[in-house]
C-alpha positions in Angstrom: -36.4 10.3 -6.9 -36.3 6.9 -5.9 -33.7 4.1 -7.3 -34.2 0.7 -6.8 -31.7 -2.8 -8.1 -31.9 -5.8 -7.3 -28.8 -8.3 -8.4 -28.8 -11.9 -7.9 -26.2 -13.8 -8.9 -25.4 -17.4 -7.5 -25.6 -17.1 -3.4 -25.6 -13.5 -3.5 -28.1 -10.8 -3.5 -28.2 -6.9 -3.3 -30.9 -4.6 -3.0 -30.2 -0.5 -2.7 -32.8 1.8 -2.3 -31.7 5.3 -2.8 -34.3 8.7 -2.2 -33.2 12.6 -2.1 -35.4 14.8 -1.0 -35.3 18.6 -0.5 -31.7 19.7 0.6 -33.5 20.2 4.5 -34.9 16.5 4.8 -31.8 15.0 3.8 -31.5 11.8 2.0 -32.0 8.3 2.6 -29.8 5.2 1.8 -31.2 1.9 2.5 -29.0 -1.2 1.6 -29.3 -5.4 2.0 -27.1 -7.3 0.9 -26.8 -11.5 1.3 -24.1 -13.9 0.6 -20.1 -13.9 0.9 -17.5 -10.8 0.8 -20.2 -8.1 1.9 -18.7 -4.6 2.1 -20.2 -1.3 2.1 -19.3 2.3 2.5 -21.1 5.4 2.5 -20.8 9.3 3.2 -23.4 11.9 3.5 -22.9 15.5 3.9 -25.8 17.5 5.4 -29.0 17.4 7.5 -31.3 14.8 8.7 -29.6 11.9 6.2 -30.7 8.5 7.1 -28.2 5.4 6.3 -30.0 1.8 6.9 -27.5 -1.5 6.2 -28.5 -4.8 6.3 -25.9 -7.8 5.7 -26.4 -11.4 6.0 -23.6 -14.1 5.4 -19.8 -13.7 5.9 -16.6 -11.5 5.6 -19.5 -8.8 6.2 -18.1 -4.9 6.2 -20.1 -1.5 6.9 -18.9 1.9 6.8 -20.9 4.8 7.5 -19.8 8.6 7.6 -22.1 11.5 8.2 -21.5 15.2 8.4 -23.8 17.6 9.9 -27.1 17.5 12.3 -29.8 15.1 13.4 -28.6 11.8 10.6 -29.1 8.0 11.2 -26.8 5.5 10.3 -28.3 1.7 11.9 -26.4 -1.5 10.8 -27.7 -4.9 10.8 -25.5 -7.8 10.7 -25.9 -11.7 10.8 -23.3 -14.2 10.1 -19.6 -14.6 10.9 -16.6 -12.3 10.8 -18.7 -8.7 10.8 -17.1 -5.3 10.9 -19.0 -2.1 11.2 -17.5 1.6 11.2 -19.7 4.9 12.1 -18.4 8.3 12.3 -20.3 11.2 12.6 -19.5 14.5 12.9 -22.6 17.0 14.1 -25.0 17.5 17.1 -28.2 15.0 17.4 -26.5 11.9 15.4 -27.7 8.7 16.2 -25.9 5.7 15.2 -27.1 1.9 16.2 -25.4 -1.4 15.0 -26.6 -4.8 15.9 -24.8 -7.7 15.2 -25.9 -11.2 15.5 -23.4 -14.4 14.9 -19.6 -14.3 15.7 -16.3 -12.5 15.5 -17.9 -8.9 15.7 -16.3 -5.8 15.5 -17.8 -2.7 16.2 -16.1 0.9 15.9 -18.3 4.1 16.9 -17.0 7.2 16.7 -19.4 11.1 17.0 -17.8 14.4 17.8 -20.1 17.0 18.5 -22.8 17.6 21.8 -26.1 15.4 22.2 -25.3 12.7 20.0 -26.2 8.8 21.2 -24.6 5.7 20.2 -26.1 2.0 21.1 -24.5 -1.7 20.4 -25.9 -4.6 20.3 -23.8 -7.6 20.2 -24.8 -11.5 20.3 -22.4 -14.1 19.9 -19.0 -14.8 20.2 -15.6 -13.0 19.8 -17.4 -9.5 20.2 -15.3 -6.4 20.4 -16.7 -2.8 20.5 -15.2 0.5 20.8 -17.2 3.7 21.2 -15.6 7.3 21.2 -17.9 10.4 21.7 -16.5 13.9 22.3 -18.6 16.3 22.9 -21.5 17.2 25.5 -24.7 15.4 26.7 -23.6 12.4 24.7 -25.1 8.6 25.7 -24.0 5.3 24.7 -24.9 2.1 25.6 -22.8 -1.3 24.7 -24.9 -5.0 25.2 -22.7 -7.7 24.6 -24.4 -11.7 25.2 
């Protein structure tokens, strides 16, 4: 099942595209959204789950939580003043965030062995924290 809005109202915009698919591919959350005030959260339980956010404008906010093995979470950011929170819990996650414009915040967080983490930071007043606990666990932090 796939479910689709689209909502534009003055400068804003916001797209979601939601799929689930059989309980061992997961699900699949993709999100835009443009304009002022942006904030997002999500949680997904499970296997393989895939969470895409895209924000453009100001005051922008992601949150992503996952549960489980081999899930997705990348955040895409552009503007001023972003935030974006992952945490996932599991073996195999892989969470990226790139954020483009300034006063960036970043906040990483996986527990669990073979998980990966990358940042990608361009502007100024970049900040980013990354926490892994676990085994066989990579990160990588790019800040321009």
């Amino acid at each position: 099942m796939t479910l689709k809005t689209l909502l534009i109202a003055g400068t804003a915009a916001f797209a979601l595209t939601a799929s689930f698919a059989p309980a061992s591919a997961g699900s699949y959350l993709s999100l835009e959204r443009y304009g002022a005030g942006n904030t997002f959260g999500s949680a997904q339980h499970g296997q393989r789950n895939r969470l895409t956010i895209y924000q453009q404008g100001f005051r922008n906010n992601a949150l992503g939580a996952q549960t489980g093995a081999r899930n997705r979470v990348v955040i895409g950011q552009e503007g001023r003043w972003n935030r974006a929170d992952t945490t996932q819990y599991g073996r195999g996650n892989i969470a990226g965030v790139a954020q483009f414009g300034r006063g960036h915040t970043a906040i990483t967080t996986q527990d669990g062995n073979g998980n990966a983490i990358g940042v990608i930071q361009a502007g100024r007043g970049n900040h980013a924290n990354v926490t892994q606990i676990g085994r066989g666990n990579v990160s990588v932090i790019v800040q321009d």
